[in-house]
C-alpha positions as CSV (number, residue, x, y, z in Angstrom):
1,X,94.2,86.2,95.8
2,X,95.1,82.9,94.5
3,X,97.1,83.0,91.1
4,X,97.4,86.1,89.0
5,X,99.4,86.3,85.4
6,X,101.0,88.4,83.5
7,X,101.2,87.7,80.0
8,X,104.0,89.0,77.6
9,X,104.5,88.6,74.0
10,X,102.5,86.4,71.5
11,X,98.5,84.9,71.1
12,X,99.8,82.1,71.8
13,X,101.4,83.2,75.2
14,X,98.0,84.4,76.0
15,X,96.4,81.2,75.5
16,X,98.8,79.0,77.3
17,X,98.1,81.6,80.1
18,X,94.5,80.9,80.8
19,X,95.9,77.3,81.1
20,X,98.7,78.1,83.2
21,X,96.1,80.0,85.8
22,X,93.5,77.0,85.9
23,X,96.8,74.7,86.7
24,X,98.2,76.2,89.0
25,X,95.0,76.7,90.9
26,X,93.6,72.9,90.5
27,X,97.0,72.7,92.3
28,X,96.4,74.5,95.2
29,X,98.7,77.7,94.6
30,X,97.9,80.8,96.2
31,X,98.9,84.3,96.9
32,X,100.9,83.6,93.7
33,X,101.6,85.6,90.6
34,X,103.0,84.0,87.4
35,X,105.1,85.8,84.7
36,X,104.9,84.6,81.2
37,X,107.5,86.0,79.6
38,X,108.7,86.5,75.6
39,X,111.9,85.9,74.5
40,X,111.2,87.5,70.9
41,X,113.5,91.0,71.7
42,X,116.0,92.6,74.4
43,X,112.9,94.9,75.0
44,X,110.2,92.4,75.6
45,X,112.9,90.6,78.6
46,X,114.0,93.9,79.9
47,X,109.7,94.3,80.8
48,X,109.4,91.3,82.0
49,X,112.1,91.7,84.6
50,X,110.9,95.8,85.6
51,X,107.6,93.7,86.0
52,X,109.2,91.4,88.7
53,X,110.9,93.8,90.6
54,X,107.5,96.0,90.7
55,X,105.5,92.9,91.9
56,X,107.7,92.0,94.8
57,X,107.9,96.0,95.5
58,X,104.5,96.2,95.5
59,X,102.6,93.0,96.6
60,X,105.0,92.2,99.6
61,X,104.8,88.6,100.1
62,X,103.6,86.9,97.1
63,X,105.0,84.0,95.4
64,X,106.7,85.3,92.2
65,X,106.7,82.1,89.3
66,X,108.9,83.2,85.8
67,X,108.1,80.7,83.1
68,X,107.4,81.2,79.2
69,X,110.2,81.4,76.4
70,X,112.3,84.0,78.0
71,X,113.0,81.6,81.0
72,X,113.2,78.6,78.8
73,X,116.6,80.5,76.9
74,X,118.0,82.5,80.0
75,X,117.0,80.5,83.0
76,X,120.1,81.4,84.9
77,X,119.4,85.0,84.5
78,X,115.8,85.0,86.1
79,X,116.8,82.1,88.9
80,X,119.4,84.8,89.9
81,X,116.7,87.6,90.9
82,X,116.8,87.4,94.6
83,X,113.0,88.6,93.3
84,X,112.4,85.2,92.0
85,X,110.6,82.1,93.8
86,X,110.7,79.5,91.1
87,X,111.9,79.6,87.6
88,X,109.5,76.6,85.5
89,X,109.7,75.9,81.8
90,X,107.8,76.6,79.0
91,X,106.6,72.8,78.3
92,X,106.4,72.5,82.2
93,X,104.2,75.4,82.4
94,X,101.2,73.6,81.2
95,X,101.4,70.5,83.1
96,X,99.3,69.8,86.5
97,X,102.4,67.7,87.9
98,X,104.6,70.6,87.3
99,X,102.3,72.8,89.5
100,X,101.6,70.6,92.3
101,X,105.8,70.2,92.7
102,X,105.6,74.0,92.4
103,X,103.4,74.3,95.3
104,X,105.8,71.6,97.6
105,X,108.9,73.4,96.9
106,X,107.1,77.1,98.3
107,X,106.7,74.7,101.1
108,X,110.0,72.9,101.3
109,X,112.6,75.6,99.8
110,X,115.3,74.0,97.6
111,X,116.3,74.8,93.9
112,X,114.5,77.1,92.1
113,X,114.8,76.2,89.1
114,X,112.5,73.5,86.9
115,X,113.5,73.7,83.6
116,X,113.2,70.6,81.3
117,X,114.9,69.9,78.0
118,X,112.4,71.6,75.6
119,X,114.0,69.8,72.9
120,X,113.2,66.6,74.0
121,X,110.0,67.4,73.7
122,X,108.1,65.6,70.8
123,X,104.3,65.2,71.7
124,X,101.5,67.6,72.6
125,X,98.4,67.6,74.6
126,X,95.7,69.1,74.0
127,X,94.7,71.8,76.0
128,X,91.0,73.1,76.3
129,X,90.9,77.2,76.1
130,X,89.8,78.9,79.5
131,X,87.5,80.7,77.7
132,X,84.7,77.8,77.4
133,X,84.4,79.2,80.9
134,X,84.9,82.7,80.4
135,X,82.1,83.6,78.3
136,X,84.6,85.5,75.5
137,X,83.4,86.1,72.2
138,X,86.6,85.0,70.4
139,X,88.9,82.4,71.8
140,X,92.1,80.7,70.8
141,X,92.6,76.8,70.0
142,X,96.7,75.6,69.8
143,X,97.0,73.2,67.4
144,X,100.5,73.4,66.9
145,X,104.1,74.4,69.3
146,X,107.7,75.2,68.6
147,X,109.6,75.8,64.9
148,X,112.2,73.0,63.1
149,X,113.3,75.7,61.3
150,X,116.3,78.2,62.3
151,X,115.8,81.5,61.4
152,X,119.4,83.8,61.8
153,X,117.5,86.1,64.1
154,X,114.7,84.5,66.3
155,X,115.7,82.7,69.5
156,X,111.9,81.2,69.7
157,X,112.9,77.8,68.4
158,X,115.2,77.1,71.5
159,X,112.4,78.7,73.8
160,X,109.4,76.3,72.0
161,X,111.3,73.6,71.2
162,X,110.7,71.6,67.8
163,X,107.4,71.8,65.9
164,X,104.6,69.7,67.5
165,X,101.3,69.0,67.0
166,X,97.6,68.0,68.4
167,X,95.6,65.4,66.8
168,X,92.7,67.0,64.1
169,X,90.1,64.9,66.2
170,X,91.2,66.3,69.6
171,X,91.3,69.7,67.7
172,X,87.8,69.4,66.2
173,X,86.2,67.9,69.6
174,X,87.9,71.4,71.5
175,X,86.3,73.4,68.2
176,X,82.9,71.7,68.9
177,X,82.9,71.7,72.6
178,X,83.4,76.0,72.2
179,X,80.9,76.3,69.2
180,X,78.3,74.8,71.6
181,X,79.0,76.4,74.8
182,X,78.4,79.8,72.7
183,X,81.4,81.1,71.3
184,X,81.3,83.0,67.7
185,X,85.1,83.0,66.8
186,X,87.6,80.3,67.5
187,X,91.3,81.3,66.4
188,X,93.8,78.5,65.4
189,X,96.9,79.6,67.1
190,X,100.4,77.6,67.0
191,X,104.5,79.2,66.8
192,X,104.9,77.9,63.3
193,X,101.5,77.0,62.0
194,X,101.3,75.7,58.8
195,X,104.0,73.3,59.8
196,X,100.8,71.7,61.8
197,X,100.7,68.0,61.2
198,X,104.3,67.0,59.8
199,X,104.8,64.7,62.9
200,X,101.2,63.2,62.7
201,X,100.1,59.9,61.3
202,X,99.5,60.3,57.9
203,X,101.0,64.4,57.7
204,X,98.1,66.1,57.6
205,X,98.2,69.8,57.0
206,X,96.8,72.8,57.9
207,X,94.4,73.2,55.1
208,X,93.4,69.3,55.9
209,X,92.7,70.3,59.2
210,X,90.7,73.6,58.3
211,X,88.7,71.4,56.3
212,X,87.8,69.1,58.8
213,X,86.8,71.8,61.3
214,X,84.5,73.5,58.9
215,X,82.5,70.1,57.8
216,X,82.6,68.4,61.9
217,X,81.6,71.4,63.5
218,X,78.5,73.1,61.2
219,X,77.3,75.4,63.8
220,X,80.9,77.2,63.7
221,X,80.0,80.8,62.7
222,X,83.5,82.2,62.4
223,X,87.0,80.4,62.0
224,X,90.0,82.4,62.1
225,X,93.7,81.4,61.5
226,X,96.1,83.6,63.0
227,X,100.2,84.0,61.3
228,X,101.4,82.0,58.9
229,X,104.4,81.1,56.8
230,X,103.2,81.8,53.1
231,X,105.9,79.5,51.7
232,X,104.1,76.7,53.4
233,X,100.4,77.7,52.9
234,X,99.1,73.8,50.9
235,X,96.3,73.2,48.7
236,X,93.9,72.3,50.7
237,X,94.0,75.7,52.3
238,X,94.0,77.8,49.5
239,X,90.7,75.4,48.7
240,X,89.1,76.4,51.8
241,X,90.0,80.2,51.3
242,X,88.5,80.1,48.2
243,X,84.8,78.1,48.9
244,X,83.8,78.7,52.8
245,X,83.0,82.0,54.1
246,X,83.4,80.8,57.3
247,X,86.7,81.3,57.4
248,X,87.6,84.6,57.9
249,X,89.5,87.1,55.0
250,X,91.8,87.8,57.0
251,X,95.5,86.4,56.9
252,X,98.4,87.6,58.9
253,X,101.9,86.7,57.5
254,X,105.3,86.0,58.5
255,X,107.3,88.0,55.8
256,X,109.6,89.6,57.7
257,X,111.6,91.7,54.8
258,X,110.9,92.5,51.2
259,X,114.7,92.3,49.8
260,X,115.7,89.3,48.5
261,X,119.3,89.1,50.1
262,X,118.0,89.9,53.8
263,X,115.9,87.4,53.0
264,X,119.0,84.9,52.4
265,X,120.8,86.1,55.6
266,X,117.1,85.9,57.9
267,X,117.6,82.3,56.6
268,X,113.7,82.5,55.6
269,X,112.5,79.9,52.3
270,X,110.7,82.4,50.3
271,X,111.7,85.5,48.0
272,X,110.3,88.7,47.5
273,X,108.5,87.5,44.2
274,X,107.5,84.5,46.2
275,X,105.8,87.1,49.1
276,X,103.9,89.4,46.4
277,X,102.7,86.2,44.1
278,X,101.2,84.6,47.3
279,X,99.4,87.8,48.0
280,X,98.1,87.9,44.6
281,X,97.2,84.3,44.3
282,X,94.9,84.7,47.5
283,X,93.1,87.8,45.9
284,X,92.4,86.2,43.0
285,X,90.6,83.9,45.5
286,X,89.0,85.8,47.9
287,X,88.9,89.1,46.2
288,X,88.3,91.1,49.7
289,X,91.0,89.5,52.0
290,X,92.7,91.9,54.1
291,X,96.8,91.1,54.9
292,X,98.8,92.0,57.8
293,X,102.2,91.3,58.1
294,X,105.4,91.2,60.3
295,X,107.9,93.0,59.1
296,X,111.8,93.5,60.8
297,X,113.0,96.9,60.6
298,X,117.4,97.4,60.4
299,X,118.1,93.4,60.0
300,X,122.0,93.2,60.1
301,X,124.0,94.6,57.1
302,X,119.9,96.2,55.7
303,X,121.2,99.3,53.9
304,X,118.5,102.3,52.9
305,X,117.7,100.9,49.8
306,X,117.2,97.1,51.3
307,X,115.1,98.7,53.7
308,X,113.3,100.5,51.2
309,X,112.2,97.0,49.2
310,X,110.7,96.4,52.5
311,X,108.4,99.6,52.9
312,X,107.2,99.3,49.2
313,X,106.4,95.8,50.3
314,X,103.2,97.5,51.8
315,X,101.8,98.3,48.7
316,X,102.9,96.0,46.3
317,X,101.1,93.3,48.5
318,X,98.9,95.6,49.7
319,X,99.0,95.0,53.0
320,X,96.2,96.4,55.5
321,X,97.8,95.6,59.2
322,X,101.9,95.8,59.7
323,X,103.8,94.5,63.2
324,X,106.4,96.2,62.7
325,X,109.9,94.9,64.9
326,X,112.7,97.0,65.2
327,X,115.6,94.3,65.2
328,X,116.9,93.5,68.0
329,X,120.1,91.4,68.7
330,X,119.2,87.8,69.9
331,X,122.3,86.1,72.2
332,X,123.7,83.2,70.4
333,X,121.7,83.3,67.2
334,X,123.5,83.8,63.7
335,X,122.5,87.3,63.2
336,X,123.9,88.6,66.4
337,X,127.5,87.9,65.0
338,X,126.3,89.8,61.7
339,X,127.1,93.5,60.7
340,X,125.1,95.3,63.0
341,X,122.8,98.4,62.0
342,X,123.4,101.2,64.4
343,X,120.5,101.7,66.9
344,X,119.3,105.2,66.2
345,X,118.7,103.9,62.5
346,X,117.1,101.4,63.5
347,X,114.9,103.4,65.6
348,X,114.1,105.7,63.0
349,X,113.0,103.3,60.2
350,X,111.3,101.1,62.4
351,X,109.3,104.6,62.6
352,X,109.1,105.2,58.7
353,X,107.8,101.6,58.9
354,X,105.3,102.3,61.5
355,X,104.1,105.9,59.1
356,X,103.7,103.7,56.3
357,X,101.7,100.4,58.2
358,X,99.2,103.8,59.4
359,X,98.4,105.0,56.1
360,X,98.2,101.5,54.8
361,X,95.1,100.9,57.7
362,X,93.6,104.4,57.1
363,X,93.5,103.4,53.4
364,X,91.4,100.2,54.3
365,X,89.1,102.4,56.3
366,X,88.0,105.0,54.0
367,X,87.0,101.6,51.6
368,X,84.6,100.3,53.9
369,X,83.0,103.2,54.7
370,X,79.5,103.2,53.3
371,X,79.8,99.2,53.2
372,X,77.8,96.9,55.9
373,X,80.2,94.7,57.4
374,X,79.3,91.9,59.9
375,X,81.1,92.6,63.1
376,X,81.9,90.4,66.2
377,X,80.8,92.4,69.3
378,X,83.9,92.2,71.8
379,X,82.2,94.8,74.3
380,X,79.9,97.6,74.4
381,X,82.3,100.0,72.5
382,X,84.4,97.6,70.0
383,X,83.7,95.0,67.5
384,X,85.8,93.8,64.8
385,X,84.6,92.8,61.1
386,X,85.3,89.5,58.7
387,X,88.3,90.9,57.9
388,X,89.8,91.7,61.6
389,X,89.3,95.6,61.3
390,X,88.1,97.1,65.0
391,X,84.7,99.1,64.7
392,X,83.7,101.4,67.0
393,X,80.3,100.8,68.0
394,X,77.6,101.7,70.7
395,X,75.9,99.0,72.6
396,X,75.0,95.4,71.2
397,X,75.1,91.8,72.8
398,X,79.2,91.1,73.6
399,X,79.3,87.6,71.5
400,X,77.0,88.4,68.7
401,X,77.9,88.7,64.8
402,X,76.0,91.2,63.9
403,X,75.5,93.5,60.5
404,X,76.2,97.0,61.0
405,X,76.6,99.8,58.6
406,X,79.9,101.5,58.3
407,X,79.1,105.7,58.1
408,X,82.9,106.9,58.6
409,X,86.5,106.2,60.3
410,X,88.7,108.2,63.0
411,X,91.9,106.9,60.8
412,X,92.3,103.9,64.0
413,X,89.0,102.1,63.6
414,X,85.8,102.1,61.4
415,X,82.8,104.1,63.0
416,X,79.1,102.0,62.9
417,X,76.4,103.9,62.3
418,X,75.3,103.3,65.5
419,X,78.2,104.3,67.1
């Protein structure tokens, strides 16, 4: 065994992993595991340390690397886990240099710790997905890190750093590069995406950059953006929405409540008019576009009927796929020093939340069935369609688009009609 890793938490996280393996590798690591860890809730840090302790229980002997947002925010915490063999940073994580040190101090013990200043971090590299090696049907590009703004609950900004961004010509040479070596889907990933390009020459934004994917890179069957902030979604990409069916109808966003004063105290920019307008907007465009969204569940001081705006939020934008986050207290953010909902509330409408996101999918089901959708085969049992929905299918060539007839739904995926 040479380098293993265990991925917590967001796309993006995933991404940076495939990077973080080929690293540490070219660098000569071995017998090594790597935790990439989320900061995003108690819950999510609580795994990633259970996950530690069961490595070094289990794999006597192995190196045991913690990195990713979690040890970025509590570094202490993870450098203290007797456990532990090296504690690296989230912008470290994805530089050779940073392995290759790495690999001398397993061989020269010393501190543990190497954690830069992610704030002081103001450029990014571009960073080619693993998966032009893997042979995946759908891979990730980052085009964009970290979050200038400061939301009263999330703790990611001070784990990512400020917003950042890769040039639109290294961006469309890593889209062209996968197109050609065979891959269907490419996924533009990033913490605060449609704040791509504010730190670029010139300020290009994400709709620019869409653009300029779609006409560089013809032989592109499917582009797919993943979570955005509505608020910030620009002309250009409404454009693009609207005229290339390339791009997939399929948008997942960051709306985290529907009442207007959790809103306020989240600290987010848009309202729930603002939320429900957007969604309509992009309908009007691209009459079959299927929404997810992320939604909090017992922000502090949410009372029943501010949590109720929330869950009619589901319909009123008519929302298909819901991430639903019970909330969960963040050390040294704004909302931890807020009126705090009591947990088993929380608990339980995170749960009503949950119900309602179910019926919501089952609903999209049943309106595909008898339609043929065109469905990217992931492996010889799952595909998904245009508008991210999983199919369960039988057989077909992993990589391929291909047009299947929908003939029912278990109420989790849409069954093809040769499945």
């Amino acid at each position: 065994m040479s380098v293993d890793v265990v991925t917590f938490g967001c796309r993006l996280n995933t991404f940076e992993s495939d990077v973080i393996r080929r690293e540490a590798e070219a660098a000569g690591l071995q017998n090594t595991v790597v935790v990439n860890t989320c900061a995003v809730t108690n819950e999510a840090v609580a795994q990633a340390r259970q996950t530690i302790r069961k490595l070094h229980r289990e794999r006597p002997g192995v190196r045991i690397v913690v990195t990713g947002c979690a040890a970025q925010t509590q570094t202490q915490m993870f450098a203290q886990m007797s456990e532990v063999d090296r504690v690296l940073g989230n912008d470290d994580k994805m530089r050779g240099d940073a392995w290759r040190e790495t690999r001398s101090a397993f061989e020269v013990p010393g501190d543990k710790i190497a954690v830069s200043d992610i704030m002081a971090v103001t450029e990014m590299a571009p960073h080619l997905a693993a998966g032009f090696q893997s042979g995946l049907p759908r891979v990730f590009v980052q085009v964009q890190n970290g979050c200038d703004h400061r939301c009263t609950f999330c703790i990611i900004p001070y784990g990512r750093g400020n917003s950042r961004s890769v040039a639109m010509g290294a961006v469309v040479d890593q889209v062209r590069a996968l197109t050609e070596a065979g891959h269907a889907e490419i996924v533009l990933t990033g913490v605060d995406l449609t704040s791509y390009g504010a730190d670029l020459p010139g300020a290009p934004q994400l709709g620019r950059l869409t653009k300029q994917i779609l006409k560089h890179v013809p032989d592109l069957k499917r582009l797919r953006i993943s979570s955005i902030d509505s608020i910030e979604a620009d002309r250009d990409l409404l454009d693009v929405i609207a005229t290339d069916d390339r791009l997939m109808p399929h948008l997942h966003l960051s709306l985290q409540a529907g009442d207007d004063l959790v809103l306020k105290r989240m600290k987010r920019r848009h309202t729930r008019t603002d939320a429900i307008a957007f969604c309509q907007q992009v309908r009007r465009l691209r009459p079959d576009i299927a929404f997810g969204a992320d939604i909090i569940a017992g922000f502090p001081t949410e009372t029943e009927e501010m949590f109720a705006r929330s869950q009619e939020l589901v319909d009123e934008c008519d929302l298909t796929f819901l991430h639903v986050f019970p909330y969960s207290k963040r050390p040294g953010t704004p909302a931890a020093r807020m009126p705090q909902v009591e947990g088993r509330v929380i608990k339980e409408r995170a749960k009503r939340l949950r119900t309602t996101g179910e019926a919501a999918l089952r609903r999209r089901l049943a309106s595909d069935v008898g339609t043929t959708r065109h469905v990217l085969i992931e492996s010889a049992t799952q595909g998904r369609t245009e508008h991210f929905v999983p199919v369960a299918i039988a057989g077909g060539v992993q990589g391929h688009v291909t047009a299947l007839r929908i003939a029912g739904h278990d109420g989790e995926r849409l069954l093809a009609q040769n499945a």
